[in-house]
C-alpha positions in Angstrom: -59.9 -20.8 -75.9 -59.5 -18.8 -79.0 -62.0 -15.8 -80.1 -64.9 -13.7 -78.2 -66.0 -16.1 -75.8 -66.9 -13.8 -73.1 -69.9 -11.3 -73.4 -68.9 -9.7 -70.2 -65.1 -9.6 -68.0 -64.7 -8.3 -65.1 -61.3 -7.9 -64.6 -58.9 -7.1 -61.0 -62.1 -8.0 -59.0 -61.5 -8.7 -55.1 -63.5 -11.6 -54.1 -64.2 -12.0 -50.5 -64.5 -16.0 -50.6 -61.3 -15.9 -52.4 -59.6 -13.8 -50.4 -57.8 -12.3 -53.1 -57.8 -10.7 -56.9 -59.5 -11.8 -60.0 -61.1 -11.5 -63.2 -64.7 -13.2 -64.0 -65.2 -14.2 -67.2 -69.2 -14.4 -68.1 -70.8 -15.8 -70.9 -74.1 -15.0 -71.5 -75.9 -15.0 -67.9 -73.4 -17.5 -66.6 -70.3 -17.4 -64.8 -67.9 -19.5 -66.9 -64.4 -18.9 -65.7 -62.3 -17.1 -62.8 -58.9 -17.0 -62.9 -56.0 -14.9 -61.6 -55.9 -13.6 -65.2 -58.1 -14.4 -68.2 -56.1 -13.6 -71.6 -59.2 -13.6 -73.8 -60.8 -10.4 -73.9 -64.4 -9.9 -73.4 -67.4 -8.4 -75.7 -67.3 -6.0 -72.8 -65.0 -5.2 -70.1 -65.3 -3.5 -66.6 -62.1 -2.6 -64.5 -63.3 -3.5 -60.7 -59.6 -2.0 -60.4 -59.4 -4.2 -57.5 -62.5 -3.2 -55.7 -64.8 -5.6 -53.8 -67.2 -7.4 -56.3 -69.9 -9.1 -54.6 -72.8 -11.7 -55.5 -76.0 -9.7 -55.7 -77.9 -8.4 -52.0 -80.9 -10.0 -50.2 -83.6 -8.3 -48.6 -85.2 -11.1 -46.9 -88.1 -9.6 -45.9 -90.3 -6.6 -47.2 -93.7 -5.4 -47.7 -93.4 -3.9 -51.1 -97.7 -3.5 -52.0 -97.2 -1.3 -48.4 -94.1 0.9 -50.0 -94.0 4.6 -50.3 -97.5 5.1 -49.2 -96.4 7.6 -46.5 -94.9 9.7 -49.6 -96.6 12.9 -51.5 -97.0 15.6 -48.6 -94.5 18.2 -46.9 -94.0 15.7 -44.5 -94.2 12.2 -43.7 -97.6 10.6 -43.8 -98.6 8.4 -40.2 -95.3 9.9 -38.9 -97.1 12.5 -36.1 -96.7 10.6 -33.1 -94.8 7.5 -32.1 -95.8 4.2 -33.3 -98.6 2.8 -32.4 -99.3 -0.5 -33.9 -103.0 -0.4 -33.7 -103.1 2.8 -35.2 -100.8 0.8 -38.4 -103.3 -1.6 -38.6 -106.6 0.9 -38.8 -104.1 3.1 -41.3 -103.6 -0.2 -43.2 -107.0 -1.7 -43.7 -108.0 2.2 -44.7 -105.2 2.1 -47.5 -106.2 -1.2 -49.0 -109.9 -0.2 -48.9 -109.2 2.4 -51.4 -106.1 1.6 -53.3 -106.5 -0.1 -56.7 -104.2 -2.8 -58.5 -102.6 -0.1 -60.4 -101.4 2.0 -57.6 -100.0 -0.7 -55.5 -97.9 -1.9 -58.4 -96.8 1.1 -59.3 -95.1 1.6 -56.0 -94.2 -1.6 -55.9 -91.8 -0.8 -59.4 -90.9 2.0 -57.2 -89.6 0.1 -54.4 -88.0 -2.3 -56.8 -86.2 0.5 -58.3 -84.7 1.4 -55.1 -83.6 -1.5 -54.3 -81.8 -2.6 -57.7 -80.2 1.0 -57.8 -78.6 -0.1 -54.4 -77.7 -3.6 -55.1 -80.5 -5.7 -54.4 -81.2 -8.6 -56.9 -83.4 -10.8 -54.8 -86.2 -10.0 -52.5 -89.2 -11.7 -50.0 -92.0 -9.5 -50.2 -94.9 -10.6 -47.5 -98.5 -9.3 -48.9 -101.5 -8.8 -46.9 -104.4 -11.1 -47.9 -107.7 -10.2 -45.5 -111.3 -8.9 -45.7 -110.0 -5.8 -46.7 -106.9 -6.2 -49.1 -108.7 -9.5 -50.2 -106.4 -10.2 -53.3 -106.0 -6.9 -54.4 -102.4 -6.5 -53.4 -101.6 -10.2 -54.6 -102.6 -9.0 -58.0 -100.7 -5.5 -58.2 -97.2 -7.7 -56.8 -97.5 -10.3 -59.0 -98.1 -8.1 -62.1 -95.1 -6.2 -61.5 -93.0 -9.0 -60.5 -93.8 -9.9 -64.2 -92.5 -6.5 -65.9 -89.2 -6.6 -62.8 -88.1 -10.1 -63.7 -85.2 -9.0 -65.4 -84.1 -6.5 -62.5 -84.9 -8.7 -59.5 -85.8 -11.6 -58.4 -89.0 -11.6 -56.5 -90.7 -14.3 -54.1 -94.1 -13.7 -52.5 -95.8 -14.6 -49.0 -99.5 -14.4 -49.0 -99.9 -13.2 -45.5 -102.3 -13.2 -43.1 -102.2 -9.6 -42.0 -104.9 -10.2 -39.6 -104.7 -14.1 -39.0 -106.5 -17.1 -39.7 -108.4 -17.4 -36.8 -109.4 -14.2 -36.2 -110.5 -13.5 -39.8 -112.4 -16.6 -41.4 -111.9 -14.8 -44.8 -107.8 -14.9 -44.5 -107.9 -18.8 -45.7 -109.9 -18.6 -48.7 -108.1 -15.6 -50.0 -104.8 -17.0 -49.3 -105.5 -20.1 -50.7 -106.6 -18.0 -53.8 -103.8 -16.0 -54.3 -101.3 -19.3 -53.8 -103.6 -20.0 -57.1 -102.6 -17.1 -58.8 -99.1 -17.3 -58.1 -98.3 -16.5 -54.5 -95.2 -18.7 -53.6 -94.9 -19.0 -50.1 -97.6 -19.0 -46.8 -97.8 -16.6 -43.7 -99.7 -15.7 -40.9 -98.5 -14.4 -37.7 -98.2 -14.1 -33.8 -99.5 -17.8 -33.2 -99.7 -16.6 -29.4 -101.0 -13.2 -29.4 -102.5 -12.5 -32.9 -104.1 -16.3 -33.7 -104.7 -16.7 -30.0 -103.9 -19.9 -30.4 -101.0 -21.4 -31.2 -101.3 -25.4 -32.1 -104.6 -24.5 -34.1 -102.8 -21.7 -35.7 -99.9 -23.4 -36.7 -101.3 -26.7 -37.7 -103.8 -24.7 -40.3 -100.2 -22.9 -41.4 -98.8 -26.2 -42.3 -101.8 -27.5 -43.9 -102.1 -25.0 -46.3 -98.9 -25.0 -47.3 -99.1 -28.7 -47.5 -101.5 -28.8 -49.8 -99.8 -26.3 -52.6 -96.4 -27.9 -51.8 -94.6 -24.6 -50.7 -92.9 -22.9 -48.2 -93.9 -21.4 -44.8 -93.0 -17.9 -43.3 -94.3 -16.6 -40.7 -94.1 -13.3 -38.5 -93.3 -14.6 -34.8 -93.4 -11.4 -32.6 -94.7 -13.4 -29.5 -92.8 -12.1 -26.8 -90.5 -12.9 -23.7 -90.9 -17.0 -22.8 -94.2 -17.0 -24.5 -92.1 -16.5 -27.9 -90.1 -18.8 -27.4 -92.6 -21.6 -26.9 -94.3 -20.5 -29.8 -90.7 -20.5 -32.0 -90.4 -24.2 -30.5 -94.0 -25.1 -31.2 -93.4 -24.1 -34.8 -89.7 -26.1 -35.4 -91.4 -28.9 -33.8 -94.5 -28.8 -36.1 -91.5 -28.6 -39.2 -90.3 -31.5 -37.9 -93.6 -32.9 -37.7 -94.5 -32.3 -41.3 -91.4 -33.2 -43.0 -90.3 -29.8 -43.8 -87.1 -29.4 -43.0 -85.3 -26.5 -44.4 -88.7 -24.6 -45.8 -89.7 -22.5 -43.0 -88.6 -19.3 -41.8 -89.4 -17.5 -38.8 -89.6 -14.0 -39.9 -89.0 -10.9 -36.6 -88.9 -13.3 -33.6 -88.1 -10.5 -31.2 -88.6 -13.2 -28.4 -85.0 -14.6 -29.1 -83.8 -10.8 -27.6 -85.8 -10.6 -25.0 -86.5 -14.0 -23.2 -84.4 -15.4 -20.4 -81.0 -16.9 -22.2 -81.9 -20.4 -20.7 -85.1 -20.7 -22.7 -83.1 -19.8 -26.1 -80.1 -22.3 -25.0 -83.0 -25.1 -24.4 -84.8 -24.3 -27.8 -81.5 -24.0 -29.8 -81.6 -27.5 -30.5 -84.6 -28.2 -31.6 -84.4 -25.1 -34.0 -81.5 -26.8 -35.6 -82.9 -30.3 -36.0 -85.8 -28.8 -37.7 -83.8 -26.3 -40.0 -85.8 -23.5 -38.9 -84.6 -20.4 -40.6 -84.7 -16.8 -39.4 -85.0 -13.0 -40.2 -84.9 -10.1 -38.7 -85.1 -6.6 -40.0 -82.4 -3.7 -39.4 -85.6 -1.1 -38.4 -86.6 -3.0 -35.6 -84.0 -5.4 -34.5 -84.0 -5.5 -31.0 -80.6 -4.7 -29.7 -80.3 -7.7 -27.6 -80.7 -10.2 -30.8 -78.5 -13.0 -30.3 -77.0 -12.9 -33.9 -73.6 -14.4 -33.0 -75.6 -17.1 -31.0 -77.6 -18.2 -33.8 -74.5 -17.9 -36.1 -72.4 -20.0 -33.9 -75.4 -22.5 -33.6 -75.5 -22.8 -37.3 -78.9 -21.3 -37.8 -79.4 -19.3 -41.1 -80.5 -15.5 -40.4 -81.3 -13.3 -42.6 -81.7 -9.7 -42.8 -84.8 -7.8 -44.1 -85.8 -4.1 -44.6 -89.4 -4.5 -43.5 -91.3 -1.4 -44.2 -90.1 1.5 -46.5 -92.2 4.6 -45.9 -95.2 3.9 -45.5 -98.1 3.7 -42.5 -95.9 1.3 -40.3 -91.9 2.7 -40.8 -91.4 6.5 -42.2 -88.0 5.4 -43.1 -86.0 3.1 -45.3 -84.4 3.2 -49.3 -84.0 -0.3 -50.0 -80.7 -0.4 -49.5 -78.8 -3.6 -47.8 -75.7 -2.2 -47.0 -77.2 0.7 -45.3 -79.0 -1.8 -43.5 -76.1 -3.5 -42.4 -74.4 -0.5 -40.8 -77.6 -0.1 -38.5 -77.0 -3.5 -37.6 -73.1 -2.6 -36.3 -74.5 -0.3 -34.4 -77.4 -1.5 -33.0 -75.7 -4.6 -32.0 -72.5 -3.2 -31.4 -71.2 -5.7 -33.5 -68.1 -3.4 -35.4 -64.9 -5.3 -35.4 -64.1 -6.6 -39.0 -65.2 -10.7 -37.5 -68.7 -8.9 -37.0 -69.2 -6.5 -40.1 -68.3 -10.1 -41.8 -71.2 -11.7 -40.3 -73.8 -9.1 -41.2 -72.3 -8.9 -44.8 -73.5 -12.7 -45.2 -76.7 -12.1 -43.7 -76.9 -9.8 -46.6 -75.9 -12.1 -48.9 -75.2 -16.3 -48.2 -77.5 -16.4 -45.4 -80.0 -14.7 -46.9 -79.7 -17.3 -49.6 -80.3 -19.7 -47.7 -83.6 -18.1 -46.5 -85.0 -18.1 -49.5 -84.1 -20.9 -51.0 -81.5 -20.6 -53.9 -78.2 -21.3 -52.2 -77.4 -23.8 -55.5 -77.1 -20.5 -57.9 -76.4 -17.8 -56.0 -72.5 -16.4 -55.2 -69.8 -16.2 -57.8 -68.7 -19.3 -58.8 -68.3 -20.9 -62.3 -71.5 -22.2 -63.4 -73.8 -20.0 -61.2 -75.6 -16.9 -62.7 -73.9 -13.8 -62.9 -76.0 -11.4 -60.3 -73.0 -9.6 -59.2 -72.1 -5.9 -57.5 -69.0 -3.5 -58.0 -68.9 -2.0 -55.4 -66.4 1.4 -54.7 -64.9 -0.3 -51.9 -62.2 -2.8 -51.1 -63.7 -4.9 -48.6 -67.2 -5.8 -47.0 -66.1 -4.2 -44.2 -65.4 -1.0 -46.2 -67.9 -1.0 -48.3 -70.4 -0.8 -44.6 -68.3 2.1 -43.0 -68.0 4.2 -46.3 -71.8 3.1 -47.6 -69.8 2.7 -50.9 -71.3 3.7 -54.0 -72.3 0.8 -56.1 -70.5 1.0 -59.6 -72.1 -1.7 -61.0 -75.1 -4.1 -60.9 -74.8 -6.9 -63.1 -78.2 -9.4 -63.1 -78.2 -12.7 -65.6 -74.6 -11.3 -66.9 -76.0 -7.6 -68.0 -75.1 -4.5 -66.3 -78.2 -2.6 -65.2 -77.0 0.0 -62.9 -73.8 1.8 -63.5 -72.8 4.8 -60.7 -76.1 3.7 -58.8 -78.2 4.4 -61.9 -80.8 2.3 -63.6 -79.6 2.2 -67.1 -82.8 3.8 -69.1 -83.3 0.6 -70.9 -84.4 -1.3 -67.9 -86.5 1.4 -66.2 -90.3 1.9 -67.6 -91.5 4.5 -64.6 
């Protein structure tokens, strides 16, 4: 190879699946060569200087048309007593009764920016369709995720906020904003939301049967019940022929039910291909992460709400999510901080769907992190600064700053 072939090299990078250092050689926004040394210099060059370069984070689940709306007082908004969920939900349907398409996608920009600033370059965003949101929100997402789709990748679930069954205006809407561009189908609770589970999850399927696209759905059904609802729903995958496209989003039931109900429903969750997330601000304690891992069962990780009427907390940022996770699970040897790393990262891929280009091999896009850190495991316990963000082979965030060109608000 002779000449500028290279529009970007990263050289003396650490790769993790490697297990050891080496330069990337990009071309465009494709990884096109990694070697122990590439002799061809680059139309740009970064020094990883040995440092732990990663494939782009996943936040698996979010609510970005909810972001930031506890913001713009001396103190948190909805953040004067414990929570409450009911009080959420009033605080919720209030919000979307008033906000307009403009506002929600400003803050959803907002939230984007957060996230790409700390790594993030692919994200599930669940957005409430009711009788109150009707498609407002759907409209202010999807009209950012236009002006964002060179800084992230964004995939959204019309949800259900307040369920089929209970609101006959949920599936109209949703099958509306699946029209306008909505990629994915949710509801949630089957048990204790929908009040019923086979009619619940049976109209789930349907809809997403008839758009051809993917389910996921918030399962917070508690204790046994939960976990009869979690096998309802990989049964009914099985059912439908849709293997490998549905994800269980939450599923708190999987910490807290008797371990001889999750032993007996393990099975069935892996025939069916039944994915799952949870979310570092609410993970129970008890979630059997190493169970599902050893099973074969692809977790993710999510951030779920970021300041706003249901979480006063969060800053889209994975790997501060994953240090929760040590601790809350007490998972901290370097074997665990591995596993939450690929929640972060390969499982999360596998989530949402784009396992076949994501991770840094030749031929895949370049959606890469520098990170100031020489390990996964390093990069949790310091919260390493992330040097560089690299999406479709262009750096967009040097020293955990949006480069200026790629930032409108």
């Amino acid at each position: 190879m002779n000449g500028l072939i290279f529009s970007l090299v990263i050289r003396n990078a650490y790769l993790r699946e490697l297990n050891g250092i080496y330069d990337i050689g990009i071309s465009g926004d494709k990884i096109v060569k990694i070697s122990e040394q590439i002799m061809e210099k680059g139309e740009k060059e970064i020094d990883a200087k040995q440092n732990f370069v990663s494939p782009g984070f996943i936040d698996s689940h979010t609510h970005m048309d909810k972001s930031l709306t506890g913001e713009g007082e001396r103190l948190p908004k909805y953040n004067e007593s414990s929570y409450v969920r009911d009080n959420s939900i009033i605080a919720g349907l209030e919000y979307y009764k008033n906000a307009t398409i403009e506002e929600i996608k400003s803050q959803v920009i907002r939230h984007a920016y957060m996230q790409v600033a700390n790594g993030t370059l692919y994200t599930r965003t669940h957005v409430d369709v009711d009788k109150i949101a009707r498609t407002k929100a759907i409209k202010g997402v999807i009209s950012a995720r236009e002006e964002l789709k060179d800084l992230i990748d964004i995939q959204i679930v019309a949800f259900a906020q307040s369920g089929f069954l209970p609101d006959p205006d949920s599936e109209p809407l949703v099958r509306e904003a699946i029209d306008m561009g909505a990629d994915i189908v949710g509801s949630l609770d089957p048990a204790t939301c929908e009040y019923n589970i086979e009619k619940s999850l049976d109209l789930l399927f349907k809809i997403a049967k008839d758009y051809n696209v993917d389910i996921d759905d918030h399962v917070m059904d508690p204790g046994t019940l939960g976990i009869y609802s979690l096998k309802r729903f990989a049964q009914k995958t099985l059912e439908n022929n849709y293997k490998r496209r549905v994800t269980a989003s939450h599923s708190f039931s999987l910490a807290d039910a008797p371990e001889s109900w999750l032993d007996e429903a393990i099975p069935t969750f892996q025939e069916s291909g039944l994915n799952f997330v949870t979310c570092y601000s609410s993970s129970p304690h008890t979630f059997p992460t190493k169970k599902l891992f050893k099973a074969g069962i692809p977790l993710g990780c999510g951030s779920d709400n970021i300041r706003d009427f249901w979480i006063a907390f969060g800053n889209g940022d994975m790997v501060q999510g994953a240090l929760i996770e040590t601790q809350r699970w007490d998972l901290t040897t370097n074997l665990d901080m591995d596993l939450i790393w690929k929640m972060i990262t390969f499982e999360g891929a596998k989530v949402l769907g784009i396992e076949k280009d994501y991770g840094i091999q030749e031929g895949k896009t370049a959606n890469l992190v520098i990170l100031d850190a020489l390990s996964p495991q390093w990069a949790i316990i310091q919260q390493a600064k992330k040097l560089y963000v690299i999406k479709n082979g262009k750096v967009i965030v040097k020293d955990g700053v949006i480069l200026p060109e790629f930032k409108k608000y």
